[in-house]
C-alpha positions as a Markdown table, in Angstrom:
| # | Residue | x | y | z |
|---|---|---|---|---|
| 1 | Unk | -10.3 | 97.1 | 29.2 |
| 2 | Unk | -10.4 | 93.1 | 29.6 |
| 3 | Unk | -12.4 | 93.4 | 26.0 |
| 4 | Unk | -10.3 | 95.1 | 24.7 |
| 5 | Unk | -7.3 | 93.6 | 25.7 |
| 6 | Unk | -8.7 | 90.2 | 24.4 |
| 7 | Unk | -9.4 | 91.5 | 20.9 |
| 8 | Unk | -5.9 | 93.2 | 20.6 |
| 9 | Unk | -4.3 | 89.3 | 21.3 |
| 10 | Unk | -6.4 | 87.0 | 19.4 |
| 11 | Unk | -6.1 | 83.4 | 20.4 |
| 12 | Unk | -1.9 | 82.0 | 19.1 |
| 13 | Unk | -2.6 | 79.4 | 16.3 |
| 14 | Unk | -1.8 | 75.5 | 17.1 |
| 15 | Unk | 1.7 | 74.8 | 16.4 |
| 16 | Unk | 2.0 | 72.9 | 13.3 |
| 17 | Unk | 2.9 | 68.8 | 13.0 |
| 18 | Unk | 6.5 | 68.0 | 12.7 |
| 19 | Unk | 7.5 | 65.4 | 10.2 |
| 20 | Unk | 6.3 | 62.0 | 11.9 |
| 21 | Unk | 2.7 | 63.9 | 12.7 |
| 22 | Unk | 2.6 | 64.6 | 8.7 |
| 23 | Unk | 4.1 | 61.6 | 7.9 |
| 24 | Unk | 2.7 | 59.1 | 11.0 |
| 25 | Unk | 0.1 | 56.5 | 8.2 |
| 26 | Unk | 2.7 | 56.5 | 5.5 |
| 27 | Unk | 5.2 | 55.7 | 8.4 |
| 28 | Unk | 3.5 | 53.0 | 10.5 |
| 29 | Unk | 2.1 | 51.3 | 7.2 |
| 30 | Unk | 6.0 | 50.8 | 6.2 |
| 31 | Unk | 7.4 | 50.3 | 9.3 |
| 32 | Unk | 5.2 | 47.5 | 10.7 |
| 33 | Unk | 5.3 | 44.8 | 7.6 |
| 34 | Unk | 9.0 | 45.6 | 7.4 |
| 35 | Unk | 9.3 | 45.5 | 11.6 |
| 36 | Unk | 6.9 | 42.0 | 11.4 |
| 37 | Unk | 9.3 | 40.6 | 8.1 |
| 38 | Unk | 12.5 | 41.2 | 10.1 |
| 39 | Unk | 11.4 | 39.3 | 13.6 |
| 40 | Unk | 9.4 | 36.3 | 11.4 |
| 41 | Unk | 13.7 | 35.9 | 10.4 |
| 42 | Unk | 15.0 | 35.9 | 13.6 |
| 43 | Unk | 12.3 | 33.7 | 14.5 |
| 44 | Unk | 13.2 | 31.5 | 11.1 |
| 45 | Unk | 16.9 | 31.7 | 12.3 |
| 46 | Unk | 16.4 | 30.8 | 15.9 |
| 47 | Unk | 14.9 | 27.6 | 15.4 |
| 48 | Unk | 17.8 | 26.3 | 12.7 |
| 49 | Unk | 19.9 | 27.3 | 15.5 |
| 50 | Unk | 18.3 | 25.6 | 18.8 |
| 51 | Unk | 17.4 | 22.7 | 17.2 |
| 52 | Unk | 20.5 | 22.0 | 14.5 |
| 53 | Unk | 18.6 | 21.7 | 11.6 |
| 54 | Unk | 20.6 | 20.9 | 8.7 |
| 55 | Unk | 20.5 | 22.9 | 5.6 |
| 56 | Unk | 19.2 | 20.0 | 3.5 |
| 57 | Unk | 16.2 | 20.1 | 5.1 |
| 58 | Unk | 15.8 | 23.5 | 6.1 |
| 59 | Unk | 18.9 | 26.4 | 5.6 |
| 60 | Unk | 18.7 | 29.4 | 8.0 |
| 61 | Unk | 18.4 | 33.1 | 6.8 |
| 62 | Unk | 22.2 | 33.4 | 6.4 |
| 63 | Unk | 22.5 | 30.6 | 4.2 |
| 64 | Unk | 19.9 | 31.6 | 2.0 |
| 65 | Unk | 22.0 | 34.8 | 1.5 |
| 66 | Unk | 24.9 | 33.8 | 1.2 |
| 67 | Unk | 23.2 | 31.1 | -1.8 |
| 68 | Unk | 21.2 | 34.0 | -3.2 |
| 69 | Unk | 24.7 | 36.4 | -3.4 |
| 70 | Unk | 27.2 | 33.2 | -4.4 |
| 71 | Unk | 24.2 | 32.2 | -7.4 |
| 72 | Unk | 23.8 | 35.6 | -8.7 |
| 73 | Unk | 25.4 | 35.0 | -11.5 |
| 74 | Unk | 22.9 | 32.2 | -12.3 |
| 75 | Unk | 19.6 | 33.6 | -10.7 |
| 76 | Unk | 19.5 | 36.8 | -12.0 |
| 77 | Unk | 19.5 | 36.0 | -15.8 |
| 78 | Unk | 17.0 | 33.2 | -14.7 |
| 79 | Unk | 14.5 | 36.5 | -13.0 |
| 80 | Unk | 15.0 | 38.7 | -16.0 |
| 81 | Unk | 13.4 | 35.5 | -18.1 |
| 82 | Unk | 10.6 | 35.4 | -16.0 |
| 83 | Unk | 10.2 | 39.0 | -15.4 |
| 84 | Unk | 10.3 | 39.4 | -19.1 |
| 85 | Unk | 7.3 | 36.6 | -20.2 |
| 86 | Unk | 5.4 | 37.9 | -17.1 |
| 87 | Unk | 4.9 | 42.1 | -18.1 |
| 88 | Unk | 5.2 | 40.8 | -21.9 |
| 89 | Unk | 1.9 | 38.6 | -21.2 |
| 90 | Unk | 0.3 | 41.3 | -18.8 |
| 91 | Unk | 0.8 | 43.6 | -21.5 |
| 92 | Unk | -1.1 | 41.6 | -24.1 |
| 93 | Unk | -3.7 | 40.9 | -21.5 |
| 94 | Unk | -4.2 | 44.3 | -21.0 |
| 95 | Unk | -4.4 | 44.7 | -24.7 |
| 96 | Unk | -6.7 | 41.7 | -25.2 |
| 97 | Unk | -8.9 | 42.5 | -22.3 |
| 98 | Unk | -9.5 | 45.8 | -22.4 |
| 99 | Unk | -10.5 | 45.4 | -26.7 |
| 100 | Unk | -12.5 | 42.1 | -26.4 |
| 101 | Unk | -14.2 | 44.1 | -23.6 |
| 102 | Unk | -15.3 | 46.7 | -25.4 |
| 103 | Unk | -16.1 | 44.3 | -28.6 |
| 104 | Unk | -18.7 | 42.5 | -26.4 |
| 105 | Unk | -20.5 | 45.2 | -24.8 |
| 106 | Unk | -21.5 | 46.8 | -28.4 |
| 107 | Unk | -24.5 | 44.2 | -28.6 |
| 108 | Unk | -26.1 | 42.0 | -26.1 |
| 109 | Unk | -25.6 | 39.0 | -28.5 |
| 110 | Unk | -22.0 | 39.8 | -29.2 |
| 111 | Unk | -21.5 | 38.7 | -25.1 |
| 112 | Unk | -24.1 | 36.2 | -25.4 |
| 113 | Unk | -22.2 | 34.5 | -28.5 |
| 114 | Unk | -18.5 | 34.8 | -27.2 |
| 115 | Unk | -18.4 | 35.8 | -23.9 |
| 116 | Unk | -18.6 | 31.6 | -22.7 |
| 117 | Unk | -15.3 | 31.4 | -24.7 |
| 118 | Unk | -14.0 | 33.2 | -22.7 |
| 119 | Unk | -15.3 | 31.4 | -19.5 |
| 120 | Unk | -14.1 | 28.1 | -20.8 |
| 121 | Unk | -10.2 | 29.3 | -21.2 |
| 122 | Unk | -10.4 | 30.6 | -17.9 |
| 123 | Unk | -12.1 | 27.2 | -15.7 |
| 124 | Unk | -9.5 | 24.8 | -18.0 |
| 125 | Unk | -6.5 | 24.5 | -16.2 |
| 126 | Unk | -3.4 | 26.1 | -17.7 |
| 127 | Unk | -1.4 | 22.8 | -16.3 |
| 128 | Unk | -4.2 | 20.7 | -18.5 |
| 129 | Unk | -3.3 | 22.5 | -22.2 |
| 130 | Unk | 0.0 | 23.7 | -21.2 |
| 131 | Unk | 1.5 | 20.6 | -23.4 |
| 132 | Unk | -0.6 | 21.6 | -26.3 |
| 133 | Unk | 0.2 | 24.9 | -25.9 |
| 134 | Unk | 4.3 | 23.6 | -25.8 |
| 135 | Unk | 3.2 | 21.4 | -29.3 |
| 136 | Unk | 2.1 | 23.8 | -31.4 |
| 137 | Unk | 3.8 | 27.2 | -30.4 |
| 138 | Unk | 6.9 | 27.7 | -32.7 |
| 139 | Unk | 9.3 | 28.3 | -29.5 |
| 140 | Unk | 9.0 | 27.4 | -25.3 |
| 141 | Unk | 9.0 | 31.2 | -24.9 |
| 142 | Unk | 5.9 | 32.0 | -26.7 |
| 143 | Unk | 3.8 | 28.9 | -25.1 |
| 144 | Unk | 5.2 | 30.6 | -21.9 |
| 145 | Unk | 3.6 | 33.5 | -22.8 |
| 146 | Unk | 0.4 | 32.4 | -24.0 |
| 147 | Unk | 0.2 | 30.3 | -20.8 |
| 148 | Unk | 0.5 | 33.3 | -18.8 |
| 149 | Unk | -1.5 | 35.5 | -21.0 |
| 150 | Unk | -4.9 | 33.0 | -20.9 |
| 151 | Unk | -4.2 | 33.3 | -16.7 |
| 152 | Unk | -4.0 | 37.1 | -17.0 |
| 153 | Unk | -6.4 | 37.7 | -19.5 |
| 154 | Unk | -9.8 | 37.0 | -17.7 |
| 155 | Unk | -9.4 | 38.7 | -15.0 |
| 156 | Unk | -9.3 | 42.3 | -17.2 |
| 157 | Unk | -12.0 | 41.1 | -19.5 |
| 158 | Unk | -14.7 | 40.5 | -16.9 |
| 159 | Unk | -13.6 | 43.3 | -14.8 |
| 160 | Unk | -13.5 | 45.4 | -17.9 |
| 161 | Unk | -16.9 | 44.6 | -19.5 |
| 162 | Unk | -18.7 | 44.9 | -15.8 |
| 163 | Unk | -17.4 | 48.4 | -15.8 |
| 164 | Unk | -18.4 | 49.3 | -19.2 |
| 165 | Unk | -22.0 | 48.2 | -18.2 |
| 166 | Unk | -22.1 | 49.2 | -14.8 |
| 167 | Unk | -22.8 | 53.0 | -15.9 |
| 168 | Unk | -24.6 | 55.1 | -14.6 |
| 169 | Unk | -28.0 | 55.1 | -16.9 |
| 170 | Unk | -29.3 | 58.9 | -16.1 |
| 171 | Unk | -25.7 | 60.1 | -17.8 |
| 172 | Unk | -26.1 | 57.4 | -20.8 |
| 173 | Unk | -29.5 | 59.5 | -21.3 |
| 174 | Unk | -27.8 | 62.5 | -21.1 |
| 175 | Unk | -25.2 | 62.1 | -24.0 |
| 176 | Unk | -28.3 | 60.6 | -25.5 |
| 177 | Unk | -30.0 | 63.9 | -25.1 |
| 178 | Unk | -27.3 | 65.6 | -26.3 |
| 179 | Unk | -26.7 | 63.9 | -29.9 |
| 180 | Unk | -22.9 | 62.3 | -28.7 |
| 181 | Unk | -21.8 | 59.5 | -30.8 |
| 182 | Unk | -21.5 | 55.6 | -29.5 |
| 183 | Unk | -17.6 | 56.3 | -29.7 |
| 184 | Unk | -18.2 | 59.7 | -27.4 |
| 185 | Unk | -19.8 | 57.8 | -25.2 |
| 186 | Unk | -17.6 | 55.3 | -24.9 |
| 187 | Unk | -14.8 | 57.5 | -25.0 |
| 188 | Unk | -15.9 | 60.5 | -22.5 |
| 189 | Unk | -18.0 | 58.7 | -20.5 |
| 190 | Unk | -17.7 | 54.1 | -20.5 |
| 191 | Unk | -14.2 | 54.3 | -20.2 |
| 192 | Unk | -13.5 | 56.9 | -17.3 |
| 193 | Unk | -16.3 | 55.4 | -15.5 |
| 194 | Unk | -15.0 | 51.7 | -15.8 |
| 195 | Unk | -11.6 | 53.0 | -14.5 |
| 196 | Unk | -12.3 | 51.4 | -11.3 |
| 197 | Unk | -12.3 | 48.1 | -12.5 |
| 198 | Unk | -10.2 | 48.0 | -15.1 |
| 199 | Unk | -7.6 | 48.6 | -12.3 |
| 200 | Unk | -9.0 | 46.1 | -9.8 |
| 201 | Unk | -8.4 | 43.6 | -13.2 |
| 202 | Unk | -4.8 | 45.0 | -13.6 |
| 203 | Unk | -3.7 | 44.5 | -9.8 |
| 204 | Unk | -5.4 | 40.8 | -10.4 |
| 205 | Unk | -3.9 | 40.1 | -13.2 |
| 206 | Unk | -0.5 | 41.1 | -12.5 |
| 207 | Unk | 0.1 | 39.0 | -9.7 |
| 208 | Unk | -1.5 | 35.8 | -12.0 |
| 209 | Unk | 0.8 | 36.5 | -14.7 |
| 210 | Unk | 3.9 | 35.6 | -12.4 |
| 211 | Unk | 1.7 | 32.8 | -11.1 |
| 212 | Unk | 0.8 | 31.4 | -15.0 |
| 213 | Unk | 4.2 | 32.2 | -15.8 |
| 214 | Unk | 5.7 | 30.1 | -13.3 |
| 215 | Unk | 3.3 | 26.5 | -13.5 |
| 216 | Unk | 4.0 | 27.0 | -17.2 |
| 217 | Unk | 7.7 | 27.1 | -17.0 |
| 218 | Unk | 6.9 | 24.1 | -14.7 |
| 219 | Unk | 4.9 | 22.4 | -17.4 |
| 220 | Unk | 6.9 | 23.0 | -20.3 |
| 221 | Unk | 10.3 | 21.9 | -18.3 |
| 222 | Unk | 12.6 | 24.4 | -20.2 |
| 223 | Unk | 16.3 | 24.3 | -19.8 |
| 224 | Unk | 19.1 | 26.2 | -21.1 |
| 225 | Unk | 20.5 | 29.5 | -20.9 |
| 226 | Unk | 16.9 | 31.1 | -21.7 |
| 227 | Unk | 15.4 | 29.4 | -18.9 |
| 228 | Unk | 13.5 | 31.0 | -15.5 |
| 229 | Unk | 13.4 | 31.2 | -11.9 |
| 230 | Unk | 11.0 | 28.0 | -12.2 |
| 231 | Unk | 13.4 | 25.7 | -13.8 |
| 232 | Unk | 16.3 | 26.8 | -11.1 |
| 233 | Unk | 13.5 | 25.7 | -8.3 |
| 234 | Unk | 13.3 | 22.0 | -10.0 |
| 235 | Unk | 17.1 | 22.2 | -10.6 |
| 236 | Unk | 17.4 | 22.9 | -6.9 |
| 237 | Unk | 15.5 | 20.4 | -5.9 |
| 238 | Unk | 17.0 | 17.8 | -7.7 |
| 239 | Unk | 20.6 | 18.5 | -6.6 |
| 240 | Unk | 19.3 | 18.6 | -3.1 |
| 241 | Unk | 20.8 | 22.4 | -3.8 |
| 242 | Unk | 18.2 | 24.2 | -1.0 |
| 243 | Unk | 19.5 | 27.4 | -0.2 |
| 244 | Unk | 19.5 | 27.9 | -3.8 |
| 245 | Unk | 15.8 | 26.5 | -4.0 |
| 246 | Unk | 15.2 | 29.2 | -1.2 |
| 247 | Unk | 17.1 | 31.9 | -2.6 |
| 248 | Unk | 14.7 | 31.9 | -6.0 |
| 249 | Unk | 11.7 | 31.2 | -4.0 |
| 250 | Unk | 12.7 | 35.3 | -2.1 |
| 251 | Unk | 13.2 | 36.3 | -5.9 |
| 252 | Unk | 9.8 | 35.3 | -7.2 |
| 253 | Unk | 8.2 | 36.5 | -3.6 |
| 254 | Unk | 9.8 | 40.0 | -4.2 |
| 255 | Unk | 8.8 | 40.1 | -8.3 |
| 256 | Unk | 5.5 | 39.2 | -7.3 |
| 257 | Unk | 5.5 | 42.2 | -4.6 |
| 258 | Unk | 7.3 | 44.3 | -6.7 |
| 259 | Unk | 4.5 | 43.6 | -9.5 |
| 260 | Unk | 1.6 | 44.7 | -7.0 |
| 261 | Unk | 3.2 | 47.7 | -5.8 |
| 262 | Unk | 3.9 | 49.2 | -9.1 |
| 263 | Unk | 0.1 | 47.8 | -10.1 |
| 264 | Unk | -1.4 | 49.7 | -7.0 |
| 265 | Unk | 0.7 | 52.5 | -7.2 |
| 266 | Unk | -0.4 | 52.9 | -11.2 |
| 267 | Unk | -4.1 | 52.6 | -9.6 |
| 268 | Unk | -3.6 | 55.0 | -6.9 |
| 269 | Unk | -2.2 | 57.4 | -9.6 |
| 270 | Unk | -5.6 | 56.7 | -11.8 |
| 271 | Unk | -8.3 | 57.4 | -9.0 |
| 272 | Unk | -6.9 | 59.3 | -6.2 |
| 273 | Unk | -8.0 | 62.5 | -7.3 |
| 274 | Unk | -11.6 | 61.5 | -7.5 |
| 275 | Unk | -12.8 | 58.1 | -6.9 |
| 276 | Unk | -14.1 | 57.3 | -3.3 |
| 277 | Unk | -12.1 | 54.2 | -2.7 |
| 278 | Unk | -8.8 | 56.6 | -2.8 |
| 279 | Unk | -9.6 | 59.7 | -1.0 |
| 280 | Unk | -9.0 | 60.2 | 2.7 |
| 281 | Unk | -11.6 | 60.6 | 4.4 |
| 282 | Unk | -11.5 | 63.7 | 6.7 |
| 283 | Unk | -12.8 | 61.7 | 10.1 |
């Protein structure tokens, strides 16, 4: 009887997770930078007020927004410049990198000949040739953008051309075996393996494009109505203006996280459904 009753009532099913136990890694990995930003600005707020620091040597939170909502007017053209020179010049690196990439890793001597080019745009200092840069470029806008584009640009190219020769040889010999094309190789099998790395380039070179664009902007001292965040931080500074100088510092801090989450998010997107570094592991 006892068997049988046991067999007629098979054990109940665990109840399933509500929506924090589905939810609990997405929810703690948002709520504890955000939980960690908002007491660093109490802290920031309770020392301007127990110690009476002036706002010309350091504002508090509340003036910093009240600057950043009273210059709006002024600092949001001034983001949409530097927005603008910074994906224009990410774009072109992607462009450039990903192409001279796949130029140099046709031949052995094609890297061996041009690939130290490359090397020497990247060690010379952008702040070195940005006046060149500003002498012969037709307008400050495009040295701004070839300033940010030789930051950018490296990072792709080498990441690109060690993915397209970090393949895996016992598949180059198999679409050797089977009669495919260099170009169906490199299509069907050197690009989708060198994924990986191109995206590791892209997160990279995103957040040195703002970077670039920024010290160039610096550099080349632009003014005007077509002018960035950069040239507001010196204009700041020399008016003595420094909740403003604040306020555009949180505007380039939140374009530059803005940048690597839609970088990471275009990587997650590109590898999550098979690469190891973006699956969950099940222990």
């Amino acid at each position: 009887m006892a068997t049988t009753s046991l067999e007629s009532n098979p054990p109940l099913a665990p109840p399933k997770p509500g929506f924090f136990g589905r939810h609990r890694d997405t929810l703690l990995r948002t709520l504890i930078p955000v939980g960690v930003v908002i007491a660093l600005i109490l802290l920031w707020q309770f020392i301007i007020t127990v110690n009476s620091i002036p706002q010309y040597i350091l504002p508090g939170p509340l003036a910093v927004a009240s600057s950043l909502y009273n210059d709006w007017g002024t600092l949001w053209p001034a983001l949409w410049v530097t927005t603008q020179i910074t994906m224009q010049a990410l774009a072109l690196a992607l462009i450039g990198g990903v192409g001279i990439a796949i130029f140099l890793v046709q031949s052995k001597w094609i890297e061996t000949a041009f690939y130290p080019i490359t090397v020497i745009l990247q060690v010379t200092p952008i702040v070195a040739i940005a006046p060149l840069i500003l002498i012969y470029a037709p307008t400050t806008q495009v040295a701004l953008l070839i300033c940010a584009f030789l930051v950018a640009f490296f990072p792709i190219l080498s990441n690109m051309v060690q993915g397209l020769k970090s393949v895996d040889h016992n598949l180059l010999n198999l679409f050797d075996l089977y009669g495919a094309s260099r170009w169906q190789t490199l299509l069907y099998l050197k690009l989708p393996s060198s994924l990986p790395y191109f995206m590791t380039g892209l997160r990279i070179g995103g957040g040195l494009a703002l970077i670039a664009a920024v010290v160039a902007e610096f550099a080349a001292g632009s003014a005007g109505a077509g002018s960035g965040l950069a040239f507001r931080l010196l204009e700041s500074q020399y008016r003595l203006n420094i909740p403003r100088l604040f306020a555009a510092l949180i505007l380039l801090s939140v374009l530059g996280v803005v940048i690597f989450m839609i970088t990471s998010f275009i990587a997650w997107l590109g590898l999550h459904r098979w690469h190891e570094s973006s699956l969950k592991r099940e222990n």
